[in-house]
TORBALO-21406 format. One line per 10 residues: number of its first residue (from 1); for each residue x, y negated, z negated of C-alpha. Coordinates in steps of 0.1 Angstrom, whole numbers. Each point is the difference from the previous one (the first is absolute). Example, Ala and Ser with C-alpha at 12.3 -4.5 7.8 and 13.67 -1.06 7.14 Angstrom:
2
1 = 123,45,-78 ~ 14,-34,7 $
//
This chain:
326
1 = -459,-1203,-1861 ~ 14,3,34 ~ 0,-34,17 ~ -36,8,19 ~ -13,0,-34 ~ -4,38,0 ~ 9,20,-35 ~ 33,16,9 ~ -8,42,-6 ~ 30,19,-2 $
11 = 1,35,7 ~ -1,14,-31 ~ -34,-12,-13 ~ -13,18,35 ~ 3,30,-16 ~ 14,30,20 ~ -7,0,38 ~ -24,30,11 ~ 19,23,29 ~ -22,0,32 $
21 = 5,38,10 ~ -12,10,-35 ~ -30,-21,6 ~ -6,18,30 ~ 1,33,-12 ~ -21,-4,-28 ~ -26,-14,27 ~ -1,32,20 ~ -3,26,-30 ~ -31,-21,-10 $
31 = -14,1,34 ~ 9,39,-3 ~ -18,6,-29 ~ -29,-23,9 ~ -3,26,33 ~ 0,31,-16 ~ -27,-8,-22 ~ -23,-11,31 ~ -20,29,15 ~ 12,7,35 $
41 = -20,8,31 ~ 7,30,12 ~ 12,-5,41 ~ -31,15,20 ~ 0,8,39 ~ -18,-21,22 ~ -29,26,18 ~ -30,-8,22 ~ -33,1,-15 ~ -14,38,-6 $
51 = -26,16,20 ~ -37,-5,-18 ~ -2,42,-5 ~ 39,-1,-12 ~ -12,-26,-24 ~ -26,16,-12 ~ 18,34,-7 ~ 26,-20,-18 ~ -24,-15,-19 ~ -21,26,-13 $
61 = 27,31,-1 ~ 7,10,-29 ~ 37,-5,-10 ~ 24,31,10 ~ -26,9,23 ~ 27,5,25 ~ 25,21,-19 ~ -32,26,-4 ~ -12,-3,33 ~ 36,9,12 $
71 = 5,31,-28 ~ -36,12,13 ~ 12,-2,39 ~ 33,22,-11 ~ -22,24,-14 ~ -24,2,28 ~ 30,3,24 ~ 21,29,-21 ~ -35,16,-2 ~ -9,1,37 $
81 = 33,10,5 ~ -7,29,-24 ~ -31,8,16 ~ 12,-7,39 ~ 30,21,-6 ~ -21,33,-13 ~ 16,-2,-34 ~ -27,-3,-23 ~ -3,40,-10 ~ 40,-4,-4 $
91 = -6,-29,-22 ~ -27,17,-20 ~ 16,31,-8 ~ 35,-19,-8 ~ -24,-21,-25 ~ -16,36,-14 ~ 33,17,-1 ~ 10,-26,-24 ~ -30,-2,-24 ~ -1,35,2 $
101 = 44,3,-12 ~ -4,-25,-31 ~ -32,18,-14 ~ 20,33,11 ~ 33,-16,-27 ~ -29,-10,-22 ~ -13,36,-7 ~ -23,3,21 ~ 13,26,27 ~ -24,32,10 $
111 = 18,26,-15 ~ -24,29,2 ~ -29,2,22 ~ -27,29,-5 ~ -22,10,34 ~ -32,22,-5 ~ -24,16,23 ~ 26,2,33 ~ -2,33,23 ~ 11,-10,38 $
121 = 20,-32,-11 ~ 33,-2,-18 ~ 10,-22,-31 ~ 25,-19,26 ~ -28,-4,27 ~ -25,-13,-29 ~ 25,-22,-8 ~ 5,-14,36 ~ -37,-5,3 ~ -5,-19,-28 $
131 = 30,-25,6 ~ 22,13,-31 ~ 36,0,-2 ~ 31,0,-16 ~ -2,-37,-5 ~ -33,-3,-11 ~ -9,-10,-38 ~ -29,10,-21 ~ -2,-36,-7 ~ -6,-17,33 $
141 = -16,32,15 ~ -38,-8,14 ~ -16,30,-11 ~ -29,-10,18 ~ 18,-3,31 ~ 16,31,-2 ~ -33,21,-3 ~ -15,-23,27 ~ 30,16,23 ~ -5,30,-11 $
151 = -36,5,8 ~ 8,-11,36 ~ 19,31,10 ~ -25,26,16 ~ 14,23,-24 ~ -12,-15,-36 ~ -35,0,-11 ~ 2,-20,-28 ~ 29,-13,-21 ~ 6,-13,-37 $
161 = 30,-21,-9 ~ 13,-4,-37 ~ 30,-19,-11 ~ 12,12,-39 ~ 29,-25,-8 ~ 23,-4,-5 ~ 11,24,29 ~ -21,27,7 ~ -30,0,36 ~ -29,27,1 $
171 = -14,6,34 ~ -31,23,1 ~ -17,6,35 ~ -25,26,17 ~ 11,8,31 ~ -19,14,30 ~ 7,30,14 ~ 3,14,36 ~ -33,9,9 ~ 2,7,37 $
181 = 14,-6,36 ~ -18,-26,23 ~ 7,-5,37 ~ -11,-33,14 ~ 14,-13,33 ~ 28,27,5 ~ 16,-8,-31 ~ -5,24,-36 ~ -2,-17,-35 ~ -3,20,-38 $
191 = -28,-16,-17 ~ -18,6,-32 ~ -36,12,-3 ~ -15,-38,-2 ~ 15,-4,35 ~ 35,-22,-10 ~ 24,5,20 ~ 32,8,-19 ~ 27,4,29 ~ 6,12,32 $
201 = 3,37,6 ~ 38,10,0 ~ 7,21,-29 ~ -10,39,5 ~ -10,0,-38 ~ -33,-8,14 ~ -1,25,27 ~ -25,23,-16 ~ -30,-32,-9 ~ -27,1,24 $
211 = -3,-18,28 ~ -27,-24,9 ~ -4,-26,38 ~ -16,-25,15 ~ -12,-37,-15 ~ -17,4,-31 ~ 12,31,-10 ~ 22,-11,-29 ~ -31,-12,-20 ~ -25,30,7 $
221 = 26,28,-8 ~ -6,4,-35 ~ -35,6,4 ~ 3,26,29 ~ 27,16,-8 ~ -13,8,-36 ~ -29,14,17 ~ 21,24,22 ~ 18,14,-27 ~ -32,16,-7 $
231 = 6,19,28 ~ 33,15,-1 ~ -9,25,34 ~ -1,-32,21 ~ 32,-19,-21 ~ 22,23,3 ~ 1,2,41 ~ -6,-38,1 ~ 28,-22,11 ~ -17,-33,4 $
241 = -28,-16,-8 ~ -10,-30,23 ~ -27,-29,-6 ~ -14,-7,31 ~ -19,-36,4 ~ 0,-3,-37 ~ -30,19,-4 ~ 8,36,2 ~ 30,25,-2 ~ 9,27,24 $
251 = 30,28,-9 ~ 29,13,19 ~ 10,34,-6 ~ 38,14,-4 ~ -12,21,34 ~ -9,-37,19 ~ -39,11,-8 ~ -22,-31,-4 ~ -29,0,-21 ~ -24,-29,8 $
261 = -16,-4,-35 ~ -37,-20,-4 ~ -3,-34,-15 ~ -19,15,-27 ~ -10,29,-20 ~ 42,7,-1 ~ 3,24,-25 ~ -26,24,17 ~ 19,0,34 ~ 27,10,-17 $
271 = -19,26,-23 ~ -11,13,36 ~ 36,-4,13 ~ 15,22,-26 ~ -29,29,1 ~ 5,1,37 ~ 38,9,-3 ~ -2,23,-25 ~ -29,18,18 ~ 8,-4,35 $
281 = 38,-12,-2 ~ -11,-30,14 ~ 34,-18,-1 ~ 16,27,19 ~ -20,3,31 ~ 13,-12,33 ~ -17,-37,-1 ~ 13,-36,0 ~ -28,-17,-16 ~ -35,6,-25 $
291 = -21,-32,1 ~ -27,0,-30 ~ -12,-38,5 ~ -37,13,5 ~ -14,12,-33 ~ -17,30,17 ~ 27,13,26 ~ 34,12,2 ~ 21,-2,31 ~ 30,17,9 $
301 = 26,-16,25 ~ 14,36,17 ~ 41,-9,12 ~ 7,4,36 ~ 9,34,-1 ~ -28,10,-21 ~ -22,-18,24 ~ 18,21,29 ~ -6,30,-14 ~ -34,-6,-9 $
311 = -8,-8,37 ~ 16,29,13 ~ -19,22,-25 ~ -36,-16,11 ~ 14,7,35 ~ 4,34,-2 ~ -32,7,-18 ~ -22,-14,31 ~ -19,20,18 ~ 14,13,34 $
321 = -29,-10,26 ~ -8,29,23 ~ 5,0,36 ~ -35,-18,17 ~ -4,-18,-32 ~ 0,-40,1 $
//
């Protein structure tokens, strides 16, 4: 004992003496691992409170809302920009061509194509018509469209459209044919014999059809001219037949004759016409004009020299008065 009467410890039964850094350390990886296995609160930014309709869309939206909305608005934008810009019908045809080139490498290319029933139009002009061309596939072709266009030119009645795959297109159509010329307003169409008009009058093919004016006239030709080719005295001098007030038809004559025809009871005026020229060579006389409007009289319209002579002809047969007489 030590002389305070404490036990005297020597060193040795202490035991070792801990180091103090070592301590230290060990208390900071256990705070380390104690922290890792806490959750931790993700750092948030302080914002003012929300608007109440803000709120609400952020509360009921569904989620990704937003990345839709935006793909939506770049669509809507590359699409009016399609459409502002006049590109669409570039756009659809680029889209077409394509369709149209794999089913071409698939087999499907229009290797033959047969056309019955064409007279005025070619194969090529057929071909136009209907929208059919080199890059064109049996498989992606619209038959129905393709007849549709078709009957749309003046020139095809009717139209049939078949597609045989793998490659081959059979077009059938009845055309119209050239019927007669019709003047309306200074300018001369062809038309066919229901009255469609099938294209202007340029080509001298047509020279020799007959030629029918005024409003009207296109629809009622079929009719009257049938019933003049009864008469082929009177057709065969005719140059022109023209409707007047869509009720009744007078002729002009390759001599500039007119011949003022009734409303009714046609074919006997021209019956009458035709005996008068061959019995009294009507159409050769010296008059402008034979008006048979009144059913039971026939005028005749002398020309100015006719009329002259005719004067002077009365004038000479007068009577000379006698000297005295009054």
């Amino acid at each position: 004992m030590d002389g305070a009467g404490r036990l005297n410890r020597s060193a040795r039964s202490l035991g070792p003496q801990a180091d103090p850094k070592a301590a230290i350390g060990a208390v900071a990886r256990l705070r380390e691992r104690l922290w890792r296995r806490r959750p931790h609160a993700r750092p948030t930014l302080d914002r003012e409170p929300p608007d109440r309709l803000i709120a609400l869309v952020e509360r009921y939206l569904p989620a990704r809302a937003g990345v839709a909305a935006t793909v939506l608005f770049l669509l809507g934008s590359a699409s009016f920009g399609i459409v502002k810009g006049g590109h669409v019908e570039e756009l659809s045809t680029a889209a077409s061509d394509t369709r149209n080139a794999i089913a071409n490498s698939a087999g499907f290319r229009i290797a033959s194509v047969a056309i019955n029933g064409r007279k005025q139009l070619s194969q090529d002009e057929v071909l136009a018509i209907g929208g059919v061309n080199g890059r064109s596939s049996l498989l992606f072709l619209d038959a129905a469209n393709v007849r549709d266009r078709l009957k749309a030119n003046p020139w095809i009645a009717d139209a049939t459209v078949l597609k045989l795959y793998p490659g081959q297109l059979q077009i059938d159509i009845v055309e119209r044919s050239a019927f007669a010329l019709w003047q309306q307003d200074g300018r001369i169409s062809v038309i066919s014999d229901d009255g469609a008009v099938l294209e202007p009058y340029l080509s001298h093919r047509f020279v020799s059809l007959p030629l029918v004016v005024g409003k009207g006239a296109q629809t009622h030709a079929k009719e009257f001219l049938a019933l003049l080719a009864h008469y082929p005295q009177v057709t065969s001098v005719t140059k022109a037949a023209i409707f007047v007030g869509e009720r009744r038809w007078n002729l002009r004559l390759k001599d500039g004759l007119d011949i003022r025809l009734p409303e009714n009871e046609v074919g006997n005026a021209l019956a009458e016409l035709s005996r008068l020229d061959k019995e009294d060579r009507l159409f050769s006389r010296d008059i402008v004009a034979v008006d048979m409007r009144l059913p039971d009289r026939l005028t005749v319209q002398l020309s100015d020299d006719a009329a002259k002579a005719r004067e002077e002809l009365f004038k000479d047969k007068k009577p000379k008065k006698k000297a005295g007489e009054a």
